[in-house]
N, C-alpha and C positions, 0 to 999 in steps of 0.2 A: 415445422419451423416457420414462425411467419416472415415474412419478407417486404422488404419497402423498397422495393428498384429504382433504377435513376437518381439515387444521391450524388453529389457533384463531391462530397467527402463523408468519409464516414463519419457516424455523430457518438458523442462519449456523453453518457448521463453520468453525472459525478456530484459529490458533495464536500466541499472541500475539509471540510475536518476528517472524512470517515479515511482510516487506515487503509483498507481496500482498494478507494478511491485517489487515494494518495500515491499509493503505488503503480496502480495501471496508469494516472499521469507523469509519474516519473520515468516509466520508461517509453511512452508516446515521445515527452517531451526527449530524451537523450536517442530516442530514433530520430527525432525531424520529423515523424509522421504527422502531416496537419491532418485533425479532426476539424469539428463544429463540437463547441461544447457546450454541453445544454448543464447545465447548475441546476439543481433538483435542491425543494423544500422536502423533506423527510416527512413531514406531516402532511405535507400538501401536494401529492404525486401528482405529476401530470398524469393523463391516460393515454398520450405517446409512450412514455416507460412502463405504465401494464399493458400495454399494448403489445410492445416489442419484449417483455421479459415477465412469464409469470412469477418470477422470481421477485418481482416489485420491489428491488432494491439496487443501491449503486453500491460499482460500479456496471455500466451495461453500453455495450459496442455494438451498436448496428452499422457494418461493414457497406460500403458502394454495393457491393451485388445482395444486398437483401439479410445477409448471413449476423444471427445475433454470436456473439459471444460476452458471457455474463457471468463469468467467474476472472475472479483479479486478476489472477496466474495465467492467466491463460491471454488475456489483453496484454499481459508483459510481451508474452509471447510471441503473437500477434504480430506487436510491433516489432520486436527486436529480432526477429524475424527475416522484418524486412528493411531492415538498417541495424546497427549494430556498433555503431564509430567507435564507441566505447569498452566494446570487447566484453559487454556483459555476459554473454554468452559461454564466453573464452576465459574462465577464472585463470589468475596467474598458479592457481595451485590447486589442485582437485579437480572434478568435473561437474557436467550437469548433474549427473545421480547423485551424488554426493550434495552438491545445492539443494537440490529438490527435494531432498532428505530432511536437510538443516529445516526449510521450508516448510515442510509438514509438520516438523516438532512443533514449530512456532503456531502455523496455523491449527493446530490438534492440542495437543495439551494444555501449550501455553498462553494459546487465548481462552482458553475454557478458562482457566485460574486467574486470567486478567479480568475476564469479565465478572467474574465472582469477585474482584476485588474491588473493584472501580464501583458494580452497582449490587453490592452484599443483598438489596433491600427486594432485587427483582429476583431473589433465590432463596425468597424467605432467609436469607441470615441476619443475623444480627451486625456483624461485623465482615469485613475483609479482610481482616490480618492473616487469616490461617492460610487464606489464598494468596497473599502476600509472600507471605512463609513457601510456600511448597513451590513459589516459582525461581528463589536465590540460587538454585542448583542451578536450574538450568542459561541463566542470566550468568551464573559463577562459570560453567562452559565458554559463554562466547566471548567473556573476560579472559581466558586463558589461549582461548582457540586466537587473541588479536595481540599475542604476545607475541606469533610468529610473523606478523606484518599489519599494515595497519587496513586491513580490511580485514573480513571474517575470511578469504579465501585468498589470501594474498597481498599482494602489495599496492593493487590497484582497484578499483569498487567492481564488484561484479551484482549481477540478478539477486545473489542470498542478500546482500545489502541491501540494496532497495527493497527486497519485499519484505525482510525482518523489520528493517530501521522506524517504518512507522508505529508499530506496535509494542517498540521497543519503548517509543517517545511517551506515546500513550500512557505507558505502565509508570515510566518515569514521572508523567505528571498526578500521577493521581497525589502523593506526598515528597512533593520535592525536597525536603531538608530530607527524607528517611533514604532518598535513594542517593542523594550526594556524600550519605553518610556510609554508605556501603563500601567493603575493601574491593571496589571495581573501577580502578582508574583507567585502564584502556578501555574499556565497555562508555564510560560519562566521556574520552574524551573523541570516542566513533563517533556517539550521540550526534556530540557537540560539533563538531566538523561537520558532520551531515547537516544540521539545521542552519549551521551558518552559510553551506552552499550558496552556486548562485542558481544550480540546478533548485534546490529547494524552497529558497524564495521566488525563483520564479512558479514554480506550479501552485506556491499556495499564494497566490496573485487572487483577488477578491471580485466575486463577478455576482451581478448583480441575477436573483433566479429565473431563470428562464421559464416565458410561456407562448401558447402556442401561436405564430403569429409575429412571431420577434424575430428582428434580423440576425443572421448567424453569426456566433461567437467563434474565433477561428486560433483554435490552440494546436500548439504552442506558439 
């Protein structure tokens, strides 16, 4: 594991559109945990982020004592962890297992079929539609699963929200009249409360990319 000691905060490599990214600052932000947030060009890697993650990609947490962590879920984690105000943790209905479940559907199958739909052309298809198609099921679940409250696990947002919600957004935009047109009106209207947050405005705040040599950017 490499290590960068003596940080005065820990630092978050992120990009603000990637879903990933979107999530590990959503629950930084609702812990309170201050990072240094370094904004990463996607084409233009620093080599502080290959440095600290052969994984060469965002989102990626180099902690105060040295320690990377460079998978989303696990930065939720991390944070929430270590503050919690929010009770993400604590769904009003279900538990962890049951989150981390929902979690995996979404990360596992249903981003495979997102990503097939959104860029048909990097999977040799022709089209996205069929990948389109095979993900209404499981989209037609968490439509039914928020007919018992207005979160997927209750009545109040917990961790399966924020780490679905971006990927949910994503899918959403690829053809927006086809997904308004779907019989999923508590699914468009979580969406829609979620993006109009002020948690969600604030994390998708626009920062100019970081390089090396530049003064620390200090989020939330």
């Amino acid at each position: 594991m490499s290590t960068q000691p003596g940080l005065s905060l820990p630092i978050l490599y992120s990009f603000r559109r990637c879903p990933y990214a979107m999530r590990a600052r959503l629950a930084i932000a609702a812990s309170g945990q201050l990072c240094e947030l370094r904004e990463v060009v996607l084409r233009v890697k620093p080599q502080a982020l290959l440095d600290a993650s052969p994984k060469a990609t965002v989102p990626v947490l180099v902690d105060t004592d040295g320690r990377i962590v460079d998978q989303s879920l696990d930065i939720m984690l991390w944070a929430l962890r270590r503050k919690d105000p929010g009770r993400w943790l604590e769904p009003a209905r279900g538990g962890m297992t049951a989150m981390l479940a929902l979690v995996a559907e979404c990360d596992g199958p249903f981003k495979q079929q997102l990503d097939r739909y959104k860029y048909p052309q990097r999977y040799q298809e022709a089209s996205g539609e069929r990948f389109r198609d095979a993900s209404m099921a499981w989209l037609s679940s968490l439509d039914s699963r928020l007919d018992d409250g207005s979160f997927l696990f209750g009545d109040r947002p917990a961790l399966a929200d924020m780490a679905i919600a971006p990927f949910v957004r994503q899918f959403a935009h690829v053809e927006a009249d086809w997904f308004q047109a779907q019989p999923w009106p508590r699914l468009r209207r979580w969406l829609s409360d979620w993006k109009e947050s002020e948690l969600f405005q604030a994390v998708m705040a626009r920062y100019p990319p970081w390089k090396d040599g530049d003064p620390p950017t200090r989020f939330p």
